[in-house]
C-alpha positions as CSV (number, residue, x, y, z in Angstrom):
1,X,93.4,85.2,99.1
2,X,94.5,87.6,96.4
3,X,94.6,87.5,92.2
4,X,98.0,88.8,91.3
5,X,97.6,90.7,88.0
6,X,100.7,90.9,85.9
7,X,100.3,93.4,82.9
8,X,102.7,92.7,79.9
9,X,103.9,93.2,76.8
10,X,106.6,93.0,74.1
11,X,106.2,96.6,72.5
12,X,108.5,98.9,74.6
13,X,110.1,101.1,72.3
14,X,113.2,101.9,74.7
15,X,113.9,97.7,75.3
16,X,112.0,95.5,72.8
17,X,111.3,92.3,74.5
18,X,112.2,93.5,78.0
19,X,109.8,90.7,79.7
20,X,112.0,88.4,78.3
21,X,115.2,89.3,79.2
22,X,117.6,87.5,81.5
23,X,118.2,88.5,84.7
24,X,121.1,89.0,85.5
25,X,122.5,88.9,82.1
26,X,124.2,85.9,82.2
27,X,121.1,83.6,83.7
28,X,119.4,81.0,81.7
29,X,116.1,79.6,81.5
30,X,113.0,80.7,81.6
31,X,112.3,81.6,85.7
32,X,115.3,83.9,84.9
33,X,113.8,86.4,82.8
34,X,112.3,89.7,84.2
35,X,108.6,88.5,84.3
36,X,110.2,85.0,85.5
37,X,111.3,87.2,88.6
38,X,108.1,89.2,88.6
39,X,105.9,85.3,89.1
40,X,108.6,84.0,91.4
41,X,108.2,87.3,94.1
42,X,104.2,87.1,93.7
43,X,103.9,83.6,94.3
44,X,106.4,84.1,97.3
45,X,103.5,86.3,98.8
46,X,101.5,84.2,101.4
47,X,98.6,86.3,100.2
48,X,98.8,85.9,96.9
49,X,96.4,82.4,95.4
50,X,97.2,82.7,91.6
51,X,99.4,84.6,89.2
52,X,98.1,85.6,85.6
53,X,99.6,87.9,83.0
54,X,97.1,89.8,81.3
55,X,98.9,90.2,78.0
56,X,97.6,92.1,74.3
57,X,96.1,89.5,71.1
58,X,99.0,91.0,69.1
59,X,101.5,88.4,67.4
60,X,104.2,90.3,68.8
61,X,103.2,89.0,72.2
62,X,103.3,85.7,71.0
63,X,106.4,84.6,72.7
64,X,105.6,86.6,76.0
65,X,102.2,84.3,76.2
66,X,104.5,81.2,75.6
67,X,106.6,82.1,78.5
68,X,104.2,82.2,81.0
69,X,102.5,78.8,79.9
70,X,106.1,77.8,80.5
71,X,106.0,79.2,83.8
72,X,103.1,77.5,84.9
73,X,100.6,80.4,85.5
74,X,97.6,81.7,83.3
75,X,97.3,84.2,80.5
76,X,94.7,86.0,79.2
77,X,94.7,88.4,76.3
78,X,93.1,91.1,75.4
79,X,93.2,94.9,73.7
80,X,96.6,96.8,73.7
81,X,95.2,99.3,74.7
82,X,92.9,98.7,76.9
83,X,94.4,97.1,80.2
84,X,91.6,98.0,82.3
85,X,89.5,95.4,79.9
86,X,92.0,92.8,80.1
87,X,91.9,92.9,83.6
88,X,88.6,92.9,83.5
89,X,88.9,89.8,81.2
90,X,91.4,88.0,83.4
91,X,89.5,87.8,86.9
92,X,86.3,86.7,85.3
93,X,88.6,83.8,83.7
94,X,90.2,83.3,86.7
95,X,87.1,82.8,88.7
96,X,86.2,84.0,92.0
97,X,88.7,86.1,93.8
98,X,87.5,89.4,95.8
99,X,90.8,90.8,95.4
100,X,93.5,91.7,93.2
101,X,96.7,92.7,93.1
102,X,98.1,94.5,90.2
103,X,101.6,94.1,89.4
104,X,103.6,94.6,85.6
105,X,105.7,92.8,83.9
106,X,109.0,95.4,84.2
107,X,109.2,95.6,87.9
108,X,111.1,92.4,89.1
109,X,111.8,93.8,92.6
110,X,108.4,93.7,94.2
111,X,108.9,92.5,97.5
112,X,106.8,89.6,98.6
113,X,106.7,90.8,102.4
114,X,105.0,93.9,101.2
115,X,102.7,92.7,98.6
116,X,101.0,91.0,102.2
117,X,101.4,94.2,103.7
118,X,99.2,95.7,101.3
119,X,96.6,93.1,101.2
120,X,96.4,93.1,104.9
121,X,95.9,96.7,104.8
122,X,93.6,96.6,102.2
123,X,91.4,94.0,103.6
124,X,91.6,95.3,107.4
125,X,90.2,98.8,106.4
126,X,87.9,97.4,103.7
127,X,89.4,99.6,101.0
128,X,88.5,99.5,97.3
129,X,92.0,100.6,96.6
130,X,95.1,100.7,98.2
131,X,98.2,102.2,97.5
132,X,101.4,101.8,99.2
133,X,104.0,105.1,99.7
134,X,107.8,104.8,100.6
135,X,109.3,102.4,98.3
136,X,111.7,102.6,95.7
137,X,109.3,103.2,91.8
138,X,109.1,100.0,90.8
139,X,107.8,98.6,93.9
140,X,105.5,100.2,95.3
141,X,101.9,98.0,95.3
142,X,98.5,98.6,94.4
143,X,95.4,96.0,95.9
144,X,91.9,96.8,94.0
145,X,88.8,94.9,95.2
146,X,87.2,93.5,92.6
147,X,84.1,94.9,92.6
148,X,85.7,98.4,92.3
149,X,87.8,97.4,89.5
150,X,84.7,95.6,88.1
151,X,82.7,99.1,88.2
152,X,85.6,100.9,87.0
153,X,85.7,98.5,83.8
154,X,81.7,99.4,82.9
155,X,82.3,103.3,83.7
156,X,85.6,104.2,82.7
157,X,85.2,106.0,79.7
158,X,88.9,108.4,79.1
159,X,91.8,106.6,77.1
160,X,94.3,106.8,79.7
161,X,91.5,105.4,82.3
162,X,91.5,102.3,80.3
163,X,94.9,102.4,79.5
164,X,96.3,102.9,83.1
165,X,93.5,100.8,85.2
166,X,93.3,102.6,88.0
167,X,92.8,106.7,87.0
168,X,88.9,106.1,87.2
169,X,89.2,104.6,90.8
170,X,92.0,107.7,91.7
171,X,89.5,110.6,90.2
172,X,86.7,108.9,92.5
173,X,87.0,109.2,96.2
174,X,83.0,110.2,96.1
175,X,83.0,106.9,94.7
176,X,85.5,104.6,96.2
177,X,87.1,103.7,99.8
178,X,91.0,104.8,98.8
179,X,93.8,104.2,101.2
180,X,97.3,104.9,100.9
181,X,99.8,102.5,103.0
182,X,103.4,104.4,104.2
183,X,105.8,101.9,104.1
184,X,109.5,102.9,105.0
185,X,112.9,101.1,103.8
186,X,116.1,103.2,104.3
187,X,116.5,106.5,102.5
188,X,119.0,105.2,100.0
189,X,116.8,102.0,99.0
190,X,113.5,104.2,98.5
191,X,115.5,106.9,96.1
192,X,116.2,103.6,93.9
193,X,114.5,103.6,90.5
194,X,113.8,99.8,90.4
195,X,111.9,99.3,87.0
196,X,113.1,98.3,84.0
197,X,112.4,101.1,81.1
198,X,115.6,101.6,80.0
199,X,118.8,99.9,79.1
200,X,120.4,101.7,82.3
201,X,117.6,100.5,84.1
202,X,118.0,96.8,83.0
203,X,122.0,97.0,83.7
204,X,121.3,98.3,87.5
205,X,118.8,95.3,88.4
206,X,121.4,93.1,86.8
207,X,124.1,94.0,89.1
208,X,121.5,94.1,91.9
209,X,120.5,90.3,91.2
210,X,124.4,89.3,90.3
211,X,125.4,90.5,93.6
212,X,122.1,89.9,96.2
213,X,120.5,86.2,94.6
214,X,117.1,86.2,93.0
215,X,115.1,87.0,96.2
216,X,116.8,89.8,97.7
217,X,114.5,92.0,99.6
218,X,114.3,95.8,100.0
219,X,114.7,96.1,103.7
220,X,117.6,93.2,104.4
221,X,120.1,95.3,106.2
222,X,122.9,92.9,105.2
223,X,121.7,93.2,101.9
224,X,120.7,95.9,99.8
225,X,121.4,98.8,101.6
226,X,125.0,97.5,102.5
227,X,125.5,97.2,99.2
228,X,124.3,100.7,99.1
229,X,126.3,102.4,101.5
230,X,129.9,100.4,100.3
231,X,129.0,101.2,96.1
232,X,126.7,104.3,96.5
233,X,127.5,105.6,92.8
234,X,125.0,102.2,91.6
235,X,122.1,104.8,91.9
236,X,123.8,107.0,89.3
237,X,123.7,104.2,87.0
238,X,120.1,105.3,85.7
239,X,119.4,108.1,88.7
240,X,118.7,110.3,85.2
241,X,116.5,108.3,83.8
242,X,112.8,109.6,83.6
243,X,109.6,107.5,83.8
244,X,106.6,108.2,81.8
């Protein structure tokens, strides 16, 4: 069984608070908001044992730890910066789990089917790292067995290493077992941008979850992609947008 990860904080600069939001707009309570979503779709995974956000010591995250005591599943905090550490931080709090999945806190459309498709994979071909190919940004998952991320955490040494997790492991195929997992969902679904960086971004997933429920998944033909083909100018709404 797996350690879902959930990286998180309050700082964006493009939606303050995004974490936090409701979604869709006009939900309440507190399995609403984006990282409500973001627990709700791990836990849904059959592969998945225990959800913790991994969240900064800053008071501006305050209210983002609060939540997910609310929610039920365990924080730990560590340097803003440094998310490798905190990861780091969080599976030695969380005890003894060989593998981890690493999810954050603006992608509430992970699907649950293929965070087990990834952890199958990963476990079946005894990778240190997997990454899955195919699905819409936002969704795509990465598996990291701990020991990797472990060795990764006393070697690292580059800011963006630290600040990104999973450069160091990348960089080092001399290293490290990496395998890449093709996944396929139809062509209009994988074109998606399915994270929440932008206001435009925010307003797309909150038609998405107005019109398809809280647990829609990616690959539903009835779902999604008929939704697709009968509104296809919804990918417009932040098709411009560019990720960081």
């Amino acid at each position: 069984m797996a350690l879902a990860l959930i990286q998180a904080r309050l700082g964006s600069s493009r939606l303050p608070g995004k974490s936090t939001l409701p979604l869709p707009l006009t939900a309440v309570g507190d399995e609403h908001t984006i990282l409500g979503h973001v627990v709700r779709r791990a836990q849904r995974a059959a592969s998945v044992q225990q959800v913790v956000v991994a969240t900064t010591t800053l008071a501006l995250d305050d209210p983002l730890a609060a939540l997910a005591a609310r929610l039920g599943i365990g924080v730990f905090r560590g340097d803003e910066q440094d998310v490798l550490g905190r990861f780091s931080g969080a599976l030695g709090q969380a005890g003894r789990f060989d593998t981890i999945v690493r999810l954050t806190a603006d992608n509430p459309a992970i699907d649950p089917a293929f965070i087990d498709a990834a952890v199958a994979y990963h476990l079946a071909t005894e990778a240190d790292y997997t990454y899955t190919s195919g699905l819409p940004l936002g969704t795509n998952i990465e598996v990291i067995s701990a020991q990797a991320l472990l060795r990764a955490h006393q070697a690292a040494a580059q800011p963006d290493e630290r600040e990104h997790v999973t450069p160091y492991l990348r960089r080092h195929p001399e290293l490290f077992q990496l395998e890449t997992l093709a996944l396929a969902v139809p062509p209009a679904v994988a074109a998606l941008r399915l994270t929440v960086d932008y206001p435009s971004d925010y307003a797309l997933l909150s038609l998405l979850y107005s019109n398809l429920g809280p647990d829609f998944p990616l690959t539903d033909p009835a779902g999604l992609p008929a939704l697709l083909a009968r509104h296809p100018w919804l990918a417009a709404i932040n098709g411009a947008n560019v990720q960081r």
